[in-house]
TIMI-2910 file (N, C-alpha, C, CB; in pm, 1 decimal, decimal comma, always signed):
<rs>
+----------+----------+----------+----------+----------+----------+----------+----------+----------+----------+----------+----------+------+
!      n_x !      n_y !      n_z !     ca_x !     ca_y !     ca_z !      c_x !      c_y !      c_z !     cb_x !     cb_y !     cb_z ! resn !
+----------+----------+----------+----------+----------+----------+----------+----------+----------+----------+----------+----------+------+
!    +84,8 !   -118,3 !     +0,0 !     +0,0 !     +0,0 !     +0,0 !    +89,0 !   +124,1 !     +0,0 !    -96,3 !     +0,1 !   +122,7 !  Unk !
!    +80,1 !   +250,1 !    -79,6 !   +117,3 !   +316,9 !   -104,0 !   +121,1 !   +436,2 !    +17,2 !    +72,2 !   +317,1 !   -207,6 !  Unk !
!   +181,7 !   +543,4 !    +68,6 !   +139,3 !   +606,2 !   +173,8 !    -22,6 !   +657,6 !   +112,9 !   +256,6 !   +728,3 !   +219,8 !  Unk !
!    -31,7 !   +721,9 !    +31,9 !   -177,6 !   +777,5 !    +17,1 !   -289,7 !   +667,7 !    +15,2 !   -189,7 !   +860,3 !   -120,0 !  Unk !
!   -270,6 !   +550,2 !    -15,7 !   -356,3 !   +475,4 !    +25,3 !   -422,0 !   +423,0 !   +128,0 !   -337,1 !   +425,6 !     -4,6 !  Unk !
!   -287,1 !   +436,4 !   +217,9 !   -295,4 !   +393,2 !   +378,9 !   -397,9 !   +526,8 !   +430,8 !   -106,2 !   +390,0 !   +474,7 !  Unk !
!   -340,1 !   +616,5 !   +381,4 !   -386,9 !   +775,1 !   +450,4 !   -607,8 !   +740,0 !   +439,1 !   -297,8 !   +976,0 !   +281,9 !  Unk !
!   -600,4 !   +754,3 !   +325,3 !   -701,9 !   +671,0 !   +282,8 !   -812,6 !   +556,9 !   +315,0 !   -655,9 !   +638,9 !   +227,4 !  Unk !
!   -731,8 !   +469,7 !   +325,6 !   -777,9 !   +357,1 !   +420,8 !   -842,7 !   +429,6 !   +571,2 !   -630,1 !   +249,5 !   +455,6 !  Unk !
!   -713,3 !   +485,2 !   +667,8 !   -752,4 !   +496,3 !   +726,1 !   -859,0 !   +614,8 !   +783,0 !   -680,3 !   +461,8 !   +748,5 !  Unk !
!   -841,1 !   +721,3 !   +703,6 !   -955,1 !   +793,1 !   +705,5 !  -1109,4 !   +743,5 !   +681,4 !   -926,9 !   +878,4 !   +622,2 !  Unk !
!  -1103,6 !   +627,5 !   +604,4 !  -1220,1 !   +565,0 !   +575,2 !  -1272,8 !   +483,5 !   +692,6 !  -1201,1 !   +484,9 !   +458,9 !  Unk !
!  -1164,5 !   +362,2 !   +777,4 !  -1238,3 !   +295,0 !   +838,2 !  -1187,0 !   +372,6 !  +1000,1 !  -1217,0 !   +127,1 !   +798,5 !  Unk !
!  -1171,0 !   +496,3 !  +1032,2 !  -1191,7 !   +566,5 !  +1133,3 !  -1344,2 !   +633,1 !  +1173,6 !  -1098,3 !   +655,5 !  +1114,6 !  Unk !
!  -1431,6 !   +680,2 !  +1031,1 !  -1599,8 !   +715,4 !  +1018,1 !  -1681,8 !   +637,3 !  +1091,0 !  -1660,0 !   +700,0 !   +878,0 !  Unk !
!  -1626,9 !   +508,5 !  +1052,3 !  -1753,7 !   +435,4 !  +1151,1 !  -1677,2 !   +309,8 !  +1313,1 !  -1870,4 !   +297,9 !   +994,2 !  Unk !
!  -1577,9 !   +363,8 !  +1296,9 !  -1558,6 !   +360,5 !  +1467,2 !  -1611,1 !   +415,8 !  +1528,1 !  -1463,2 !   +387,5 !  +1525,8 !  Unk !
!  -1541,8 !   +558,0 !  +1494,0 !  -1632,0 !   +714,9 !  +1593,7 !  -1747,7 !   +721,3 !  +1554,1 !  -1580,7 !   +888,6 !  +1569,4 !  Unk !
!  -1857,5 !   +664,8 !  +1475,3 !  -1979,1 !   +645,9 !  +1482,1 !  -2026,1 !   +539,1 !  +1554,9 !  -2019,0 !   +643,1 !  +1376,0 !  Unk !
!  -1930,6 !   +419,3 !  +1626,7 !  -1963,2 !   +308,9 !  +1685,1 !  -1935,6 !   +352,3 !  +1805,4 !  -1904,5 !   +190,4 !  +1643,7 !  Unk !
!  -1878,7 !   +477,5 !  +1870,1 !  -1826,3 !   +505,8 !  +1989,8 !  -1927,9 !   +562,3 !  +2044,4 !  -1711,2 !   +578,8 !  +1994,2 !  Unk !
!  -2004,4 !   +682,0 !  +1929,4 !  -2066,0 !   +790,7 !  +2034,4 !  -2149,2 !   +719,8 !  +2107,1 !  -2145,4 !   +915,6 !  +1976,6 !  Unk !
!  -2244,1 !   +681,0 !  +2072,7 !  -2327,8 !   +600,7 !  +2168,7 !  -2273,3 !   +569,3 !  +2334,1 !  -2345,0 !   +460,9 !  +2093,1 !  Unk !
!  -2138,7 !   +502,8 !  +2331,8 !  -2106,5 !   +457,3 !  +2449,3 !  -2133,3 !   +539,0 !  +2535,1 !  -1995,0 !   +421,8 !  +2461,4 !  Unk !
!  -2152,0 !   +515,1 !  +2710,6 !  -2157,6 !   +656,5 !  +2806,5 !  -2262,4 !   +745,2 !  +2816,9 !  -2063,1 !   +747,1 !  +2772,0 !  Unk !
!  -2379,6 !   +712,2 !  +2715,6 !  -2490,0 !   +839,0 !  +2731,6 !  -2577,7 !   +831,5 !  +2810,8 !  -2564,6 !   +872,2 !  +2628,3 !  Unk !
!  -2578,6 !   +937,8 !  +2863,1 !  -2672,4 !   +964,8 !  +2989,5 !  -2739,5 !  +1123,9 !  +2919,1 !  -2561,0 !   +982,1 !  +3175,7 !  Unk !
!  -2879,0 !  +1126,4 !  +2881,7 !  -2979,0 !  +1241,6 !  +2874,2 !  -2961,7 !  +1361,6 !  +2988,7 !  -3127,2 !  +1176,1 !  +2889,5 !  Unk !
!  -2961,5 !  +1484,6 !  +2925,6 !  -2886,7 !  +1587,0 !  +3011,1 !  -2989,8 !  +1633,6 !  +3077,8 !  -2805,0 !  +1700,6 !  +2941,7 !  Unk !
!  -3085,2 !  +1563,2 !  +3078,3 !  -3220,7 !  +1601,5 !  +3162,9 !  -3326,7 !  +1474,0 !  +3212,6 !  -3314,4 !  +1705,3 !  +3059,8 !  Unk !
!  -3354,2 !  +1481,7 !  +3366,5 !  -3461,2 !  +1395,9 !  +3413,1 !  -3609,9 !  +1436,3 !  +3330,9 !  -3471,7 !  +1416,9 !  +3583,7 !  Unk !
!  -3695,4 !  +1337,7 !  +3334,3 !  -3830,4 !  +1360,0 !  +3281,0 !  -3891,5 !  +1469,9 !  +3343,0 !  -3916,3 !  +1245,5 !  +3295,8 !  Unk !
!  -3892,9 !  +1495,1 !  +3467,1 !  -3932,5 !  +1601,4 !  +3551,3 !  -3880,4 !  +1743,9 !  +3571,1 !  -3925,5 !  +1554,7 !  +3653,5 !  Unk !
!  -3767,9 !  +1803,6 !  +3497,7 !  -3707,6 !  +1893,4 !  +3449,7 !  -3689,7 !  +1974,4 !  +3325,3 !  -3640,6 !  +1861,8 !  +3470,7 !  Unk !
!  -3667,5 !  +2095,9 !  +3313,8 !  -3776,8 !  +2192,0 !  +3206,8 !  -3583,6 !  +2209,8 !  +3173,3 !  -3935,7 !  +2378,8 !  +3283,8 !  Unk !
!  -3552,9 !  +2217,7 !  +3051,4 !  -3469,0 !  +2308,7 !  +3011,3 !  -3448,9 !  +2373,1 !  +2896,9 !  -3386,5 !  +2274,4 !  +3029,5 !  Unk !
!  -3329,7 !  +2456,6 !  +2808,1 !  -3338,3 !  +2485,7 !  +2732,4 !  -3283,6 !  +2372,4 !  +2620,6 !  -3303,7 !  +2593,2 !  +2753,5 !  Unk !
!  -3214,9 !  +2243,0 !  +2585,3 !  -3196,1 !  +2156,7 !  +2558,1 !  -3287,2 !  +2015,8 !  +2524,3 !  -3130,9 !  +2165,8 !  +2622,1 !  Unk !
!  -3245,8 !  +1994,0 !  +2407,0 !  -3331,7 !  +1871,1 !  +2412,0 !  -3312,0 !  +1756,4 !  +2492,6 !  -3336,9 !  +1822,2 !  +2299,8 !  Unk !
!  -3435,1 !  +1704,6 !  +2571,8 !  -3411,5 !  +1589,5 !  +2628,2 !  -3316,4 !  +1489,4 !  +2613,6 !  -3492,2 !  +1544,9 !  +2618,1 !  Unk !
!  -3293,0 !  +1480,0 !  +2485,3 !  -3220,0 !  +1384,0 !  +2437,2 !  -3063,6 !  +1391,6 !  +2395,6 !  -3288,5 !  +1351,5 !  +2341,5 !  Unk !
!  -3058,9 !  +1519,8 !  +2447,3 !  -2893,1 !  +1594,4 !  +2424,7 !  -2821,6 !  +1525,2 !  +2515,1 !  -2867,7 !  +1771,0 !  +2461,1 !  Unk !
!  -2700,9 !  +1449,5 !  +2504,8 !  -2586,5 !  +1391,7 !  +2613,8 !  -2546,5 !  +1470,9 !  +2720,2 !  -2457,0 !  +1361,5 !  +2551,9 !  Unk !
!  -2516,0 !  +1456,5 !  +2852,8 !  -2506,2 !  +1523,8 !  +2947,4 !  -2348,6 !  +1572,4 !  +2948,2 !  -2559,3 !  +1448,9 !  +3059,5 !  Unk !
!  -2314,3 !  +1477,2 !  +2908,2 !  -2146,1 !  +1493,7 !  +2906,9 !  -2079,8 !  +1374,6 !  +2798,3 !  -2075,0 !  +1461,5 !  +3087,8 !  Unk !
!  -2041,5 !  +1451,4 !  +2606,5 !  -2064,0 !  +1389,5 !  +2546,6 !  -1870,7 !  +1333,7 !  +2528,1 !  -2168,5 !  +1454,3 !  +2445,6 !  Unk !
!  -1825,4 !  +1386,2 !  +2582,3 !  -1671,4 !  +1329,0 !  +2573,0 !  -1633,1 !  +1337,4 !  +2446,7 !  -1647,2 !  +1180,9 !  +2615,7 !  Unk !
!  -1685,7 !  +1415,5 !  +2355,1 !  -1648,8 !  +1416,1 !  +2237,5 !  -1509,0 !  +1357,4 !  +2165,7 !  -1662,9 !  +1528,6 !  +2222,7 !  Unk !
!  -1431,6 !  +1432,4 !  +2237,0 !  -1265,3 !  +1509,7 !  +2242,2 !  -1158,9 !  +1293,5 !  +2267,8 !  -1246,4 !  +1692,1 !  +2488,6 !  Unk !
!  -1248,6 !  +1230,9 !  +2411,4 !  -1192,0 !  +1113,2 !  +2430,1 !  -1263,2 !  +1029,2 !  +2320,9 !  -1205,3 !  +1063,5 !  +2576,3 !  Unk !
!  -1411,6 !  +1004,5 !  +2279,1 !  -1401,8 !   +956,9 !  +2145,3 !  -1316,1 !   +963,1 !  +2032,1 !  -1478,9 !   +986,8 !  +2106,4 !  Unk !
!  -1268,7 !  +1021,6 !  +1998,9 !  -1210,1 !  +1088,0 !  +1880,0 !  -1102,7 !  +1011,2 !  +1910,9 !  -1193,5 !  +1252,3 !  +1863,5 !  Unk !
!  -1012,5 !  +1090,4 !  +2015,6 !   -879,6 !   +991,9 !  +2059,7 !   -949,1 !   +808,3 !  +2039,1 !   -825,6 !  +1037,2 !  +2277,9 !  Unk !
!  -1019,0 !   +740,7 !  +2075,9 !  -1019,9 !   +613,4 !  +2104,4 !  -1014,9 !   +594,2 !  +1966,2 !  -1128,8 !   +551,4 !  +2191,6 !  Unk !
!  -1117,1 !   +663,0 !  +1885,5 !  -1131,8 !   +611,9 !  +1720,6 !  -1011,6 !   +621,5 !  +1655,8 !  -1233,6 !   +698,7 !  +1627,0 !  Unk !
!   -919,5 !   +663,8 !  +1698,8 !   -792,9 !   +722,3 !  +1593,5 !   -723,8 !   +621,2 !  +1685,1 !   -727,5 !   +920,1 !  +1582,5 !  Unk !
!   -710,7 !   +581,9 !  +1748,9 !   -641,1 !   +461,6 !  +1788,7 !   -644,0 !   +302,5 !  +1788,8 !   -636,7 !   +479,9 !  +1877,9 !  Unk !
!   -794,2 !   +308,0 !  +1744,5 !   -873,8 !   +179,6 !  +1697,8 !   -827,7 !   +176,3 !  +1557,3 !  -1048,0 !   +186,2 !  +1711,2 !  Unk !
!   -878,7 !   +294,6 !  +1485,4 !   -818,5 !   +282,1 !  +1366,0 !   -723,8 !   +274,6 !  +1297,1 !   -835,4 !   +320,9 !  +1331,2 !  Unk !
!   -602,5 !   +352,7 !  +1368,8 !   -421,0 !   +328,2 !  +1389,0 !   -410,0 !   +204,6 !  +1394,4 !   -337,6 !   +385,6 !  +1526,7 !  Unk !
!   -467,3 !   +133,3 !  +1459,4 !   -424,4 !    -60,3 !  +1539,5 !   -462,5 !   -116,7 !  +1404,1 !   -558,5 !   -155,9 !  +1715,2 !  Unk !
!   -610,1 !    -87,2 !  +1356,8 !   -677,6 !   -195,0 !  +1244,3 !   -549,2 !   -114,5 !  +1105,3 !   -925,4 !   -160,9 !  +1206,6 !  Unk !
!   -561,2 !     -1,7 !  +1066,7 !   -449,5 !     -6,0 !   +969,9 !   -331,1 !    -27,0 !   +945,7 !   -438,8 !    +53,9 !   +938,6 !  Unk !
!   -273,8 !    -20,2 !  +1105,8 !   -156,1 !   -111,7 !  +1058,9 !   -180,0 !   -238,4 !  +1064,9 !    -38,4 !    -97,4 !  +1128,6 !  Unk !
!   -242,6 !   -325,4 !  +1119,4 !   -278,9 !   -461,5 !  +1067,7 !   -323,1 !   -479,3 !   +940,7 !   -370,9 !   -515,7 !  +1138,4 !  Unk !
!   -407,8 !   -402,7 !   +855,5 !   -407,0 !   -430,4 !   +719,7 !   -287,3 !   -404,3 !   +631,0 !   -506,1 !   -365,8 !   +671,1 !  Unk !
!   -205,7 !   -312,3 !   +702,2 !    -68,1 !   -259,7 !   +609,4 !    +13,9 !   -367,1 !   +603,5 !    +25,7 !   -132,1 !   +671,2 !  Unk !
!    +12,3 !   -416,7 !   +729,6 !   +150,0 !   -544,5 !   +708,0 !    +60,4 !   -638,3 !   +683,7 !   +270,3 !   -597,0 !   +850,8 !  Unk !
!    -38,1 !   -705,7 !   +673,4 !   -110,2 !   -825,2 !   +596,2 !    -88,3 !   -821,1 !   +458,1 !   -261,0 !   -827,4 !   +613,4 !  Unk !
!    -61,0 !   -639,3 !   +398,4 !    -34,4 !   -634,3 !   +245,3 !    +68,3 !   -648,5 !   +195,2 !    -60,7 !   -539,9 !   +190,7 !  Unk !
!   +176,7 !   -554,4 !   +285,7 !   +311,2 !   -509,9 !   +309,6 !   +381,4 !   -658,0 !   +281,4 !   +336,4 !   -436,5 !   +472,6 !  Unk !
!   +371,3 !   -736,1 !   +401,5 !   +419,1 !   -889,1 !   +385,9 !   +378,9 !   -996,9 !   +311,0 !   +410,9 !   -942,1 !   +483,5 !  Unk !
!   +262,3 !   -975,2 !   +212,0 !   +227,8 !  -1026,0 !   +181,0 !   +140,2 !  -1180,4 !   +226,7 !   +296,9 !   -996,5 !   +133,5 !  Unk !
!    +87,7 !  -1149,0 !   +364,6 !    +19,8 !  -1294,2 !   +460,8 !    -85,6 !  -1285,9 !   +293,8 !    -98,4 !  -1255,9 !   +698,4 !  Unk !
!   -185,5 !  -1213,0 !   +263,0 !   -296,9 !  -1245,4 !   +183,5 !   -265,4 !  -1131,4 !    +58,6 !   -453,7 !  -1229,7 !   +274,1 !  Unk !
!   -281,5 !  -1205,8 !    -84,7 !   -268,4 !  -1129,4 !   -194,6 !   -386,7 !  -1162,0 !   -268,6 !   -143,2 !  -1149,6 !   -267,1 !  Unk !
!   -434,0 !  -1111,7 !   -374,4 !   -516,0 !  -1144,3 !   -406,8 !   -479,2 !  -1233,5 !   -547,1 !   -592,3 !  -1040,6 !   -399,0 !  Unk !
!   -331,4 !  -1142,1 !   -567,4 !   -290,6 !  -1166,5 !   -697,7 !   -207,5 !  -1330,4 !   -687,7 !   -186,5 !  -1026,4 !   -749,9 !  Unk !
!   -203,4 !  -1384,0 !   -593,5 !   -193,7 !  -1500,6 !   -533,7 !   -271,2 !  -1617,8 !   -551,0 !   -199,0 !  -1477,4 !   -431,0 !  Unk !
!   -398,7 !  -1536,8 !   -577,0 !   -478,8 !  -1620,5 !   -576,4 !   -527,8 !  -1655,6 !   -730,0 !   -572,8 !  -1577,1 !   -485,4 !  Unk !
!   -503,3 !  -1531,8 !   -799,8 !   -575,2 !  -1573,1 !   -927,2 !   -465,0 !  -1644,9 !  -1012,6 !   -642,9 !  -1440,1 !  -1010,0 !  Unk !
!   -342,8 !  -1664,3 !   -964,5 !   -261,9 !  -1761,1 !  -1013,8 !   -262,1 !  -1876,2 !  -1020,8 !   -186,7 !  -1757,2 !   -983,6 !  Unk !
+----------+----------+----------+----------+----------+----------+----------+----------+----------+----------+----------+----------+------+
</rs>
């Protein structure tokens, strides 16, 4: 894999980590019995900032595991159609 490919790669499968993260931790920034200016359904404390870090490190781990699976050649494809 080429550097721009990797760059690539991993910009791609970092989207739906940090879409698999936010969820974790949510707690509604409001009881049923409380009036505010926020929607009910707004996160109380959304950690944005430590998502981000976890996804870029999930995704760091999984691309370099695909880099050297290519890099070393463990799986080719062109291997196969031989």
């Amino acid at each position: 894999m080429s550097i721009l490919e990797t760059i690539i790669f991993f910009l791609i499968i970092w989207w739906p980590i940090f879409f698999t993260l936010l969820p974790l931790g949510f707690k509604p920034i409001t009881d049923d019995d409380k009036n505010t200016e926020f929607v009910r359904s707004a996160p109380r404390k959304p950690k944005i900032i430590k998502k981000v870090i976890y996804a870029s490190i999930l995704a760091f781990i999984f691309t370099l595991f695909v880099w050297m699976i290519v890099y070393f050649e463990f799986f080719s494809f062109k291997n196969i159609i031989k």
